[in-house]
Each structure stands twice: as structure tokens, then as C-alpha cells.
N, C-alpha and C positions, 0 to 999 in steps of 0.2 A: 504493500500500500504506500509506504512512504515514496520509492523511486516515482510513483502516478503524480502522486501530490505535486513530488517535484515539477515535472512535467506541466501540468495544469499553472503552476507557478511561473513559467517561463513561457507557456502560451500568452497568460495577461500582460507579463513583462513587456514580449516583442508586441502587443496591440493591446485592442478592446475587443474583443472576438466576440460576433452575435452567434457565434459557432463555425468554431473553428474543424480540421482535419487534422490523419496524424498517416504516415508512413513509415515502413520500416525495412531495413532488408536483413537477412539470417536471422542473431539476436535479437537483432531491432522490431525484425517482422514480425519474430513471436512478440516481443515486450510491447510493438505495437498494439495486439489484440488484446492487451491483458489491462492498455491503457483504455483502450473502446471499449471495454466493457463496464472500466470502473469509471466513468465518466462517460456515456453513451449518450445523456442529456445533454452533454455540453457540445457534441461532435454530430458531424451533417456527413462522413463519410472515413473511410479507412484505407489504403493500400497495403498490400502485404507480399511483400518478395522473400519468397524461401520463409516463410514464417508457420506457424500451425497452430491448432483450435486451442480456445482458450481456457489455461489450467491444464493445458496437456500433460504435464509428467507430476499430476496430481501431487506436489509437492515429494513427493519418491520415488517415481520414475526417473532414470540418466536422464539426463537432457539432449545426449546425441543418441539414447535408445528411440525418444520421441520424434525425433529426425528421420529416422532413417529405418525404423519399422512401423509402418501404418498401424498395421494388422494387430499393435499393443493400444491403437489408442480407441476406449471403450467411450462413443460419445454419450450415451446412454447415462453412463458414471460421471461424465464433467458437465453434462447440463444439468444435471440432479445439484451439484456441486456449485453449477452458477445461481440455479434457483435459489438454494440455501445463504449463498452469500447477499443475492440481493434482498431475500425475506428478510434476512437481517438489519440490513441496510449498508452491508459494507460494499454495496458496490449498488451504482442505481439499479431504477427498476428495467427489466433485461425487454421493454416493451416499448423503449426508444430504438432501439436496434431496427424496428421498424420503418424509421423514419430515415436511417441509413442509405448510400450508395457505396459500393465496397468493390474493389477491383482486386485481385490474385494472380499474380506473378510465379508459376514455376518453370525454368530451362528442361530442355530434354538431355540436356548432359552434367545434370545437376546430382552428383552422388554425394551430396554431403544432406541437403534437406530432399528425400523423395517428393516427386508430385503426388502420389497417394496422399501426404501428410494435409497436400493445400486441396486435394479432394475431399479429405477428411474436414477439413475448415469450411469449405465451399456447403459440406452438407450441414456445417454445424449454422451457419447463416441461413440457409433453409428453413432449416427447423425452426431459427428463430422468426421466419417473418420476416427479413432483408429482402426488398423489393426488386434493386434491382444488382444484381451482379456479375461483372465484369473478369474473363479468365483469359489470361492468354497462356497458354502450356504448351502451343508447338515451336517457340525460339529454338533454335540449337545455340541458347546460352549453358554454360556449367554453375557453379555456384558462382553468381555474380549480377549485379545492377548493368541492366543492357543499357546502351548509348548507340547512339546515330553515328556516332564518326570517331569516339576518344575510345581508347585503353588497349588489352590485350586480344588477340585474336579468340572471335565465338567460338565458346564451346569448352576455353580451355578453364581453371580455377585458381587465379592465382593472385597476392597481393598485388593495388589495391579491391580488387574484385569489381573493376570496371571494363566489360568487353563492349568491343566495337561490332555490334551485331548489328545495327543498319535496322536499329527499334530505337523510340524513342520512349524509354521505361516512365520518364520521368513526364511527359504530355500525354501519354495512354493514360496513366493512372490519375492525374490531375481531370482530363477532359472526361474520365470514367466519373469521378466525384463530383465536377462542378457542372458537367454538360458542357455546353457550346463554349468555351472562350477563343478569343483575340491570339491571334499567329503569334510565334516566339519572335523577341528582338532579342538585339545585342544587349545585355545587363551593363549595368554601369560598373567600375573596379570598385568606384568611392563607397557606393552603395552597403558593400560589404562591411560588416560592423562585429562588435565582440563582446560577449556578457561573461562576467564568472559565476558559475552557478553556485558556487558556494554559500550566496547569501539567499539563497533557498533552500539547504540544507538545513535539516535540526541542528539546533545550537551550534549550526556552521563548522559540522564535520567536513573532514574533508572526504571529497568526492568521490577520489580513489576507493574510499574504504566501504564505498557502495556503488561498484562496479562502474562508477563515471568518469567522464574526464573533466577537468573544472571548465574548460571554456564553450559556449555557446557561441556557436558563428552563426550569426543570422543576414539575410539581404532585405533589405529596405524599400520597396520602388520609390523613382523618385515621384511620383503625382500619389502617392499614400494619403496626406493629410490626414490621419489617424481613423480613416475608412474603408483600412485594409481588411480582407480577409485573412487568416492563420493560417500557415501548413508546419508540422513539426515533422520532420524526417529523423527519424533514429538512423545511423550507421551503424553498421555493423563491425563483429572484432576485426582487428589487425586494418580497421578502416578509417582509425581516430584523428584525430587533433595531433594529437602527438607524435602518431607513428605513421601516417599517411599526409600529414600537413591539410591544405586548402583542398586536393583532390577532390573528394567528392564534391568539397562545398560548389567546385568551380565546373566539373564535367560530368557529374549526374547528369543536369540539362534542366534543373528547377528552375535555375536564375533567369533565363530565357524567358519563363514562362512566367514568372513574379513578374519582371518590370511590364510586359505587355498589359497582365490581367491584376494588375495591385494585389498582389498575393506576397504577403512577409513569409520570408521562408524563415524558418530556426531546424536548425540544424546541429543533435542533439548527438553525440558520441559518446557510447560505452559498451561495454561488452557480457554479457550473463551467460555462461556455462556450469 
């Protein structure tokens, strides 16, 4: 619960969000669904690259058992498990989900998160009532955030997990969430800006010592005037701040899409295994 909160805290940071989005890719993807569920009311849609349903390794499963074998994950048992935490109130009520637009992301040469797993996810939004959902599954991407023209050759898996597949990961799953927007432009450098998440931490632990990295890289458009909408992007491991620098922030292909359509990107780094 605490890592969500955080999250939620650095969405109001970068705007005012009337309802904001959240994507994710690996780590991220999963940690993205575990944020849309516990904040569903506050969010109008999801992406998820290489990610899977939510509460999947029911707090005891490996976390790359739930990767990488479908056939372990019982939806049956983690929607019983989400009802119980929204009964409660730890997490909203699981009936915003409805009001969702959610796009899924798996490569066909992706052995580190199986497509089964975003099958698995695909039916667990079903279940819930997600209206409309968005899949692409036949890339020959491998574990990795497709791009139109930047990173490693498709198909292959390797740091920073950006291949040049001739898909634009980052305009599919935006135009999946928002509908129609405005062509990509050039993003501005200046635009790009930096928060230390730390002072949304409890009592300003540090970051590290709950799987994040302290810096928040967010983009700005410039015609914002505080009537942006929100996208929060989790990166995935070995994809961070620290160990990959600006990469993603700059060749995902979001920032394209922010300056056209006033969309603040933040762009959140850390890693959960």
C-alpha cells in the first residue's frame, strides 16, 4: 500500500489530475495493476507491458514463478482476494474498473513474462467489467518496450529493454486510453524536469529501501497551464534513473505524445522482484 500512496502523491505533484493514467512495463507493469486497482476511482485507464493480474503471486508465490507459469495463477483465488480487500476498504471499490480503458502489451519473443500471464490479466478485466480492451500480442518484440525507430534489434532482451520494432508502444497505449489524440511532435529538451520522491516517502525514508529510485523525471508540455492531463509510467529493472540515465525518459516515444496532447508524463523508476 505504501509504494501506491506514493505514486498517487507524485501524480498530484506533476498536476491536478480530474483522472489521471498509469503504465508500466515488467515490474512496473505488474506494480502498475496493483496501483489501478488500489486507486481505480482516481484513474480513467491502464497500460501494461509484460505485466500480470492483480495480487498475482498472492503474496507467496516467486514473483518470476508468476511470470513465467500461467497455469499457477488461480484467478478464481485473487479476485476473491481483491473483493476482500476492497470490502474492507483497502483498496477502492473494484466497480470503477468499469469505467476503465486498458491496453496489454505482450512480444512473441518475450521469455521472461509469458503472454499466457497478460491472457491471464486480459480475462481478469473481463471479469471485472473493463469495457473496452486493447491487446497487441503478435510484435516479435522479446522482453522489452517497443519503439518506432530507437534501441536494440526486435525480438532480442536486453538492457535498456528498448527494441526498435517499427510499433509505437508508447501512442498505441496512450490512443488505447484516451481515444483520438493530436499527431506526435518534437518534445521540447527544457520541458524535461526532476522531483525527488523522497518527500513523499514516510518520514522521508529513503527510496532505495523500498525498491525506488529517489528521482522523478517528469515532461511538462509547454501550453499545460495547469490543465494537463496525468500519465505515470513505471520503468522497469535495470531500466532506472541511475542505471539506464534519461533512456527511457527520452525514447519510449511518450514525450512526443505529451507536448502535442498536454499530457504530463512522470516517469517513475524502480524495481520489485
Amino acid at each position: 500500500k505504501m509504494l501506491v500512496v506514493i505514486l498517487l502523491f507524485v501524480a498530484l505533484a506533476c498536476a491536478k489530475p480530474p483522472g489521471h493514467s498509469i503504465s508500466g512495463f515488467s515490474s512496473g507493469g505488474f506494480f502498475a495493476v496493483q496501483y489501478q486497482f488500489a486507486f481505480s476511482s482516481e484513474l480513467v485507464g491502464a497500460a501494461v507491458f509484460a505485466g500480470g493480474p492483480y495480487f498475482c503471486s498472492l503474496g507467496e508465490l516467486d514473483p518470476l514463478a508468476c511470470a513465467t507459469f500461467p497455469k499457477l495463477i488461480e484467478l478464481p483465488i485473487l479476485e476473491a482476494e481483491a473483493k476482500y480487500f476492497a470490502d474492507n476498504g483497502y483498496i477502492d471499490d473494484l466497480v470503477y474498473l468499469k469505467q476503465h480503458s486498458v491496453y496489454l502489451f505482450s512480444g512473441k519473443n518475450d521469455y521472461v513474462v509469458f503472454t499466457g500471464v497478460l491472457e491471464k490479466l486480459q480475462q481478469m478485466y473481463k471479469d471485472y467489467g473493463v469495457p473496452k480492451i486493447t491487446t497487441e500480442f503478435t510484435t516479435e518484440a522479446g522482453h522489452s518496450w517497443p519503439t518506432l525507430n530507437y534501441g536494440s534489434e526486435c525480438g532480442t532482451t536486453r538492457t535498456p529493454f528498448l527494441t526498435n520494432c517499427h510499433y509505437d508502444g508508447a501512442g498505441e497505449s496512450l490512443k488505447a486510453i484516451y481515444g483520438d489524440l493530436a499527431d506526435p511532435v518534437t518534445p521540447i529538451n527544457g520541458n524535461v524536469k526532476y522531483m525527488n520522491i523522497k518527500q513523499f516517502t514516510p518520514n522521508q525514508i529513503e527510496p532505495s529501501s523500498i525498491s525506488m529510485n529517489d528521482t522523478v523525471v517528469y515532461y511538462e508540455p509547454t501550453h499545460c497551464n495547469g490543465n494537463c492531463s496525468v500519465h505515470i509510467a513505471l520503468a522497469g529493472c535495470l531500466s532506472s534513473y541511475s542505471e539506464a540515465g534519461l533512456i527511457f525518459v527520452e525514447e519510449s516515444g511518450f514525450n512526443r505524445w505529451a507536448e502535442a496532447n498536454n499530457i504530463v508524463m512522470c516517469v517513475v523508476f524502480f524495481c520489485l522482484l
